[in-house]
SETOR-770933 format. One record per residue (C-alpha): residue number from 1; x, y, z; residue in one letter. Coordinates in Angstrom, 2 decimals, decimal comma. Each point is the difference from the previous one (the first is absolute). Layout:
BEGIN
{nr->NUM; c1->X; c2->Y; c3->Z; rest->a}
...
This chain:
BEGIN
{nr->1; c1->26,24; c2->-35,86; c3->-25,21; rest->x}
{nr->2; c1->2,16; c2->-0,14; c3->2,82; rest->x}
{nr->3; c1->-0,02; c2->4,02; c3->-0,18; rest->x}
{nr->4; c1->-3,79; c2->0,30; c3->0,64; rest->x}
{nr->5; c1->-0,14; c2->-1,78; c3->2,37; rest->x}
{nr->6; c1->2,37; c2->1,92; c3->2,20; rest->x}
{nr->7; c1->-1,55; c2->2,94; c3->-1,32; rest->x}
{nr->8; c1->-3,52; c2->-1,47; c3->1,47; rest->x}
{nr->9; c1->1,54; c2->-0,95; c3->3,09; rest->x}
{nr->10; c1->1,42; c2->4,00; c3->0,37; rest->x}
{nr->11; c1->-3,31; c2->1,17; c3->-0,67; rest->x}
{nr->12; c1->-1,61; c2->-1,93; c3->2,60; rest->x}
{nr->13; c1->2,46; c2->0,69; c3->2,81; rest->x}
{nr->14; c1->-0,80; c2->3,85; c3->-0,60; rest->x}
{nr->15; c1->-3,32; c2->-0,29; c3->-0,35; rest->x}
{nr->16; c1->0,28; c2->-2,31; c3->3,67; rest->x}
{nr->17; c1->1,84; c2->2,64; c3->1,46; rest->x}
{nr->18; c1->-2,68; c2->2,44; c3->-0,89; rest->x}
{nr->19; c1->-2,12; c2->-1,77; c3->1,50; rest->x}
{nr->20; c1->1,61; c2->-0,08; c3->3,51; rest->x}
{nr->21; c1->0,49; c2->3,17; c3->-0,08; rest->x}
{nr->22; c1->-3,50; c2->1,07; c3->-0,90; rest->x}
{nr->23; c1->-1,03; c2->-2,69; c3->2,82; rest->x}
{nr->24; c1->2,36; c2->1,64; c3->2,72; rest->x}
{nr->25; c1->-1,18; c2->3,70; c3->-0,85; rest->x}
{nr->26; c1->-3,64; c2->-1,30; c3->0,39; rest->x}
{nr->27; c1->0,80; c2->-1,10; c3->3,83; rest->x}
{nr->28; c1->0,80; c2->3,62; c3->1,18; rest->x}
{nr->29; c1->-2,19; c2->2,66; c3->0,27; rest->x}
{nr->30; c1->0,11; c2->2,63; c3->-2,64; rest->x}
{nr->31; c1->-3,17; c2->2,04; c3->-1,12; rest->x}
{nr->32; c1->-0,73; c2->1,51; c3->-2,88; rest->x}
{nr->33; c1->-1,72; c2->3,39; c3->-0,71; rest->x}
{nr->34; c1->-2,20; c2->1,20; c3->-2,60; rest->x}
{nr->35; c1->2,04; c2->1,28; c3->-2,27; rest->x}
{nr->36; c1->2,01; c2->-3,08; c3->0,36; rest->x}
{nr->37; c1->-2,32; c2->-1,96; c3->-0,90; rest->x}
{nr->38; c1->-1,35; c2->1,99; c3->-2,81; rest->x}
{nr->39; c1->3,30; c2->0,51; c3->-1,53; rest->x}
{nr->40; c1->1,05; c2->-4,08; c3->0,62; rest->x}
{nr->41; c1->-3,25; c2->-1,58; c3->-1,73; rest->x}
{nr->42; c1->-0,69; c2->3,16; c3->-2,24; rest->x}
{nr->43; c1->-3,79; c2->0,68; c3->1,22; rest->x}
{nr->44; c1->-1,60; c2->3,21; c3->0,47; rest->x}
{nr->45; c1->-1,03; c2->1,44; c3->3,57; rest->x}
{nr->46; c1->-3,91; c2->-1,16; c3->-0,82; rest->x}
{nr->47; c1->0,68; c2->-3,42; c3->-0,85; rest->x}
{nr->48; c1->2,48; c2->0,04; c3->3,40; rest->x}
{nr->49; c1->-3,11; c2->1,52; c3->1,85; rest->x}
{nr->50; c1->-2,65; c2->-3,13; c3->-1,73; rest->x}
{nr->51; c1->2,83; c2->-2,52; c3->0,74; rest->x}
{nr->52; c1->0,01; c2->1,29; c3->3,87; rest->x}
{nr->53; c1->-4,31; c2->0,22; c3->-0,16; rest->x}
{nr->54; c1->-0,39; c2->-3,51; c3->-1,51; rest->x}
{nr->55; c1->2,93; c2->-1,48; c3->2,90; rest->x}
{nr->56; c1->1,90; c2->-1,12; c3->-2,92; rest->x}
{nr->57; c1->3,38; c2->1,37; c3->1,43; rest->x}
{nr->58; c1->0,50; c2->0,34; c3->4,20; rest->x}
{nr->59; c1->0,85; c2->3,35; c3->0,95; rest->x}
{nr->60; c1->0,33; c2->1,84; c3->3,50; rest->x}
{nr->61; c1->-0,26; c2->3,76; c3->0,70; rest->x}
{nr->62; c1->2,72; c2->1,52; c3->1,97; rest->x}
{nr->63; c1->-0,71; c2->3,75; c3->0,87; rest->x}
{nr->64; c1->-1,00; c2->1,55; c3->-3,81; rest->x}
{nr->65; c1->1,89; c2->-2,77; c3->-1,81; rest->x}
{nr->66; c1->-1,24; c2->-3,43; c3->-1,36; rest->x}
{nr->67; c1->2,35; c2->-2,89; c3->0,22; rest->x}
{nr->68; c1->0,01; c2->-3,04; c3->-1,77; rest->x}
{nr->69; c1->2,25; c2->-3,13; c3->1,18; rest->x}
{nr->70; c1->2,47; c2->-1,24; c3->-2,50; rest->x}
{nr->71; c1->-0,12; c2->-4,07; c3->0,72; rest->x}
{nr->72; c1->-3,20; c2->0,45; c3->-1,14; rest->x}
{nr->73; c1->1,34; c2->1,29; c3->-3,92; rest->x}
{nr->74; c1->2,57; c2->-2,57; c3->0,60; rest->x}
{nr->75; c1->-1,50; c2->-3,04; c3->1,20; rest->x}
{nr->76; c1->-3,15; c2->0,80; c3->-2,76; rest->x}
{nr->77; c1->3,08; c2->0,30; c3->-2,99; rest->x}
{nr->78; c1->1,65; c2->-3,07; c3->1,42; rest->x}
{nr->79; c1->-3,35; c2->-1,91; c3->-0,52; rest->x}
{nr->80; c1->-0,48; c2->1,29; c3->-3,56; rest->x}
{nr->81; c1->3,51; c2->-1,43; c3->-1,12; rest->x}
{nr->82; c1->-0,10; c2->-2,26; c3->-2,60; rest->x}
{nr->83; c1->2,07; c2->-3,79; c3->0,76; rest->x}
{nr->84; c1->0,63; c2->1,06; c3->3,40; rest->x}
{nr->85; c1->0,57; c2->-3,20; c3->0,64; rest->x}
{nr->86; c1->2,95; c2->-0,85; c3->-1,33; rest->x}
{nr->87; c1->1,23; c2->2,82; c3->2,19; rest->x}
């Protein structure tokens, strides 16, 4: 019993340290492109272009590129996590 419990306790530390760092990455700026994006959440280029129409996603042009910010990915994965409170 004694062993699960430290094995629970390991588990949560990593998944707590996962969490920092996915909380620190979110605070600097880094931008994701299209194919990025399309490659990370495994959506075509139309439903990247309806997400963009329908202001799902925030995006900025830059010259010919489109950019999307990463805290948003992050911060919208970190609110989708499951007992995040006991984080």
């Amino acid at each position: 019993m004694k062993a699960n419990h430290k094995v629970l306790e390991t588990k949560i530390e990593e998944l707590s340290k996962i969490v920092q760092d996915l909380q620190e990455q979110s605070s600097s700026q880094i931008w994701y492109d299209n194919s990025d994006i399309k490659r990370l959440f495994n959506i075509s280029e139309s439903t990247l272009t309806r997400y963009r129409k329908e202001k799902k996603i925030p995006f900025t042009r830059l010259g010919g590129r489109i950019l999307y910010p990463k805290v948003f990915f992050t911060n919208s994965l970190m609110e989708k996590l499951e007992n995040k409170h006991l984080l």
